[in-house]
SEZA-741116 format. One line per field, with one value per atom (N, C-alpha, C): residue number from 1; residue in one letter; atom name; x negated, y, z. Coordinates in steps of 0.1 Angstrom, whole numbers, plus 5000, padded with zeros to 4 digits. Each point is the difference from the previous one (the first is absolute). Layout:
! SEZA-741116
seq: c(NUM_...)
type: c(A_...)
atom: c(CA_...)
x: c(X_...)
y: c(Y_...)
z: c(Z_...)
//
This chain:
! SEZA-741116
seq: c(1_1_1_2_2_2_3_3_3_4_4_4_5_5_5_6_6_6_7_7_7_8_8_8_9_9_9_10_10_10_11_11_11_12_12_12_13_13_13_14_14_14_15_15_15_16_16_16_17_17_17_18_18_18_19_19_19_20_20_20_21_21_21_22_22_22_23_23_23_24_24_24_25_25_25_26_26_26_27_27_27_28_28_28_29_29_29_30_30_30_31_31_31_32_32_32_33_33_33_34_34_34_35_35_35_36_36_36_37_37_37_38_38_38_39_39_39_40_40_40_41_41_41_42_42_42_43_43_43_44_44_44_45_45_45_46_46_46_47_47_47_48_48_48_49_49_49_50_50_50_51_51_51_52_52_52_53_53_53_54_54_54_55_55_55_56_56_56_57_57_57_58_58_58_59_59_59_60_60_60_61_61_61_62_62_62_63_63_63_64_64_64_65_65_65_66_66_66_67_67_67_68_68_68_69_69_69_70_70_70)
type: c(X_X_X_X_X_X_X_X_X_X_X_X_X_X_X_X_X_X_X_X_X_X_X_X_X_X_X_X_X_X_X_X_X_X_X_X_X_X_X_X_X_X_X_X_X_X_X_X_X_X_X_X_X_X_X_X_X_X_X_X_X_X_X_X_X_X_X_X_X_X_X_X_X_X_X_X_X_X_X_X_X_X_X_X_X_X_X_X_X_X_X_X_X_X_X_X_X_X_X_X_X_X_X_X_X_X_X_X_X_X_X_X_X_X_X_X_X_X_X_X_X_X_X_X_X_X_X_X_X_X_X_X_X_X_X_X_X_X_X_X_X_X_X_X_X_X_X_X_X_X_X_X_X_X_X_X_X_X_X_X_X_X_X_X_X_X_X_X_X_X_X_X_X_X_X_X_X_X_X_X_X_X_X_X_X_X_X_X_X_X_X_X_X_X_X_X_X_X_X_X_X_X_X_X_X_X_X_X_X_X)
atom: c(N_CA_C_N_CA_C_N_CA_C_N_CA_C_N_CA_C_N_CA_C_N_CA_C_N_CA_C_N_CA_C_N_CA_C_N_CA_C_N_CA_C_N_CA_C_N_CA_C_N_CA_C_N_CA_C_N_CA_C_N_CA_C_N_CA_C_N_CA_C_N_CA_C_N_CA_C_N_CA_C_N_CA_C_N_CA_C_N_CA_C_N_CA_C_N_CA_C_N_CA_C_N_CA_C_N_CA_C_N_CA_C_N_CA_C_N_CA_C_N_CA_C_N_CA_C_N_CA_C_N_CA_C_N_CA_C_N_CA_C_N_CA_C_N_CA_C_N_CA_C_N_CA_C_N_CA_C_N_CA_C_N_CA_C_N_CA_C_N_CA_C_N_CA_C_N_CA_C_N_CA_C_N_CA_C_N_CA_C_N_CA_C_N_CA_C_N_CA_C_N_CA_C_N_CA_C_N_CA_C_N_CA_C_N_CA_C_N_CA_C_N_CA_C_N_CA_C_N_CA_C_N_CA_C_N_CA_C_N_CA_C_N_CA_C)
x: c(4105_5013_5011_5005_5014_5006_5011_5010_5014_5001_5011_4997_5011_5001_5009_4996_5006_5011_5009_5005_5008_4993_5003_5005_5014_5002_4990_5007_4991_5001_5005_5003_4986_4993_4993_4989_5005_4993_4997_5005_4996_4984_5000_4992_4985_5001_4990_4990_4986_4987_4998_5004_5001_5010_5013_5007_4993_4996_5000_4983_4991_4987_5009_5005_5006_5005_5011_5004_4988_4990_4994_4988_5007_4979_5009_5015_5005_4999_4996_5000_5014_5009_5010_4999_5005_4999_5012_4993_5014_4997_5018_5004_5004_5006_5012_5004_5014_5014_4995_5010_4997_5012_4999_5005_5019_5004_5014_5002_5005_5000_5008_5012_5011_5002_4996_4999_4995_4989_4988_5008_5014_5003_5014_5008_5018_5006_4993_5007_5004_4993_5001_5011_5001_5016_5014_5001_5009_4997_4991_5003_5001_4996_5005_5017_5007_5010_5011_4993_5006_4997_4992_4995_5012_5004_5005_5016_5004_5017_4999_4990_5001_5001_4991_5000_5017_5006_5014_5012_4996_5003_5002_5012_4996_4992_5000_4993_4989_4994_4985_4997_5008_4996_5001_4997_4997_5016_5009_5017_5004_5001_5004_4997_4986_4996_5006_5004_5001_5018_5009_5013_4999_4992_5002_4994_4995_4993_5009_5010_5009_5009)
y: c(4876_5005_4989_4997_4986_5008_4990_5006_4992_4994_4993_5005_4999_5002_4991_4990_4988_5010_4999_5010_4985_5000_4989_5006_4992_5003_4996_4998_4999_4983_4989_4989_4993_4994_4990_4997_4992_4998_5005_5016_5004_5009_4999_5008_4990_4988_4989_5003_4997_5002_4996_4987_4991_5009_5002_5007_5017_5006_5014_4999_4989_5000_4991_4997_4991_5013_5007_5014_5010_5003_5010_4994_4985_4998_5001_5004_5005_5011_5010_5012_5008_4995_5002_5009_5014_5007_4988_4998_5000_5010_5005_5005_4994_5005_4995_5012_4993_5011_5002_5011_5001_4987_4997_4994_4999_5014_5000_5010_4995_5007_4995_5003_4995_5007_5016_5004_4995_4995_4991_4988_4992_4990_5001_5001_4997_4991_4993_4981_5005_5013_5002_5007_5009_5003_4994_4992_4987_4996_4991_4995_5009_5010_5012_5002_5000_4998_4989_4988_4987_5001_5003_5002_5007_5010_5008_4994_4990_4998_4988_4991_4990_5000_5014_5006_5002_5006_5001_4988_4992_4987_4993_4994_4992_4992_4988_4987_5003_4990_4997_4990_4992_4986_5000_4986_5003_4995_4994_4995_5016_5008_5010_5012_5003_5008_5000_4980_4999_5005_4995_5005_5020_5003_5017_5007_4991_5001_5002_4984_5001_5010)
z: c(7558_5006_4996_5011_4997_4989_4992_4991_5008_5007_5007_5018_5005_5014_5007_5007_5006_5013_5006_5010_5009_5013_5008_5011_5008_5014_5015_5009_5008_5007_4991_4998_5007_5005_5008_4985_4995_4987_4991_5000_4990_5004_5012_5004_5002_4998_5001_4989_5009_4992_4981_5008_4982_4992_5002_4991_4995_5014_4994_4989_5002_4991_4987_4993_4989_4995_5006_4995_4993_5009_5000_4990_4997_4991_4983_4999_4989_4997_5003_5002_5000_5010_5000_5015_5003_5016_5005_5014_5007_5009_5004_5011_5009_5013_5006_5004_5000_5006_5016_5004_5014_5006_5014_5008_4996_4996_4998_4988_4989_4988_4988_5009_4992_4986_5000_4986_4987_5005_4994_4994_5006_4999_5000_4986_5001_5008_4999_5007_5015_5008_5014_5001_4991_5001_4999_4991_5000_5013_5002_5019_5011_5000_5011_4999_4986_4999_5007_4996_5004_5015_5003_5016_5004_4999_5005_4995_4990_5004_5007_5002_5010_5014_5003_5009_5006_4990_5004_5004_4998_5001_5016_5003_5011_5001_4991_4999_4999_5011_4993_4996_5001_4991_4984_4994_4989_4995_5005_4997_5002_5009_5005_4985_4998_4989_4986_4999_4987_4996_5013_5000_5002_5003_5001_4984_4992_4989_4988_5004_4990_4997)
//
């Protein structure tokens, strides 16, 4: 029975042969999260945030962003 549990998103490489046998020859479980699982992950709340006051923003450039910032 593993004593560690690796918990991976659904990132390209993390899902690669070589990585998930290296994990698994530690006896460490891996999981993966589902497809969208921002609970799983704080970091997505902060950017859902930021998403949403840039969103409010005219600019879309990056001169535009940095003056609506200040």
């Amino acid at each position: 029975m593993p004593r560690s549990l690796c918990i991976h998103g659904k990132f390209t490489a993390h899902k690669a042969t070589k990585v998930k046998e290296l994990i698994e020859s530690t006896e460490v479980e891996l999981i993966f999260l589902s497809p969208y699982s921002p609970g799983f992950n704080p970091i997505e709340n902060c950017w859902l945030k930021i998403k949403k006051y840039l969103q409010t923003q005219k600019s879309l450039n990056s001169r535009g962003l940095n003056t609506s910032y200040q």
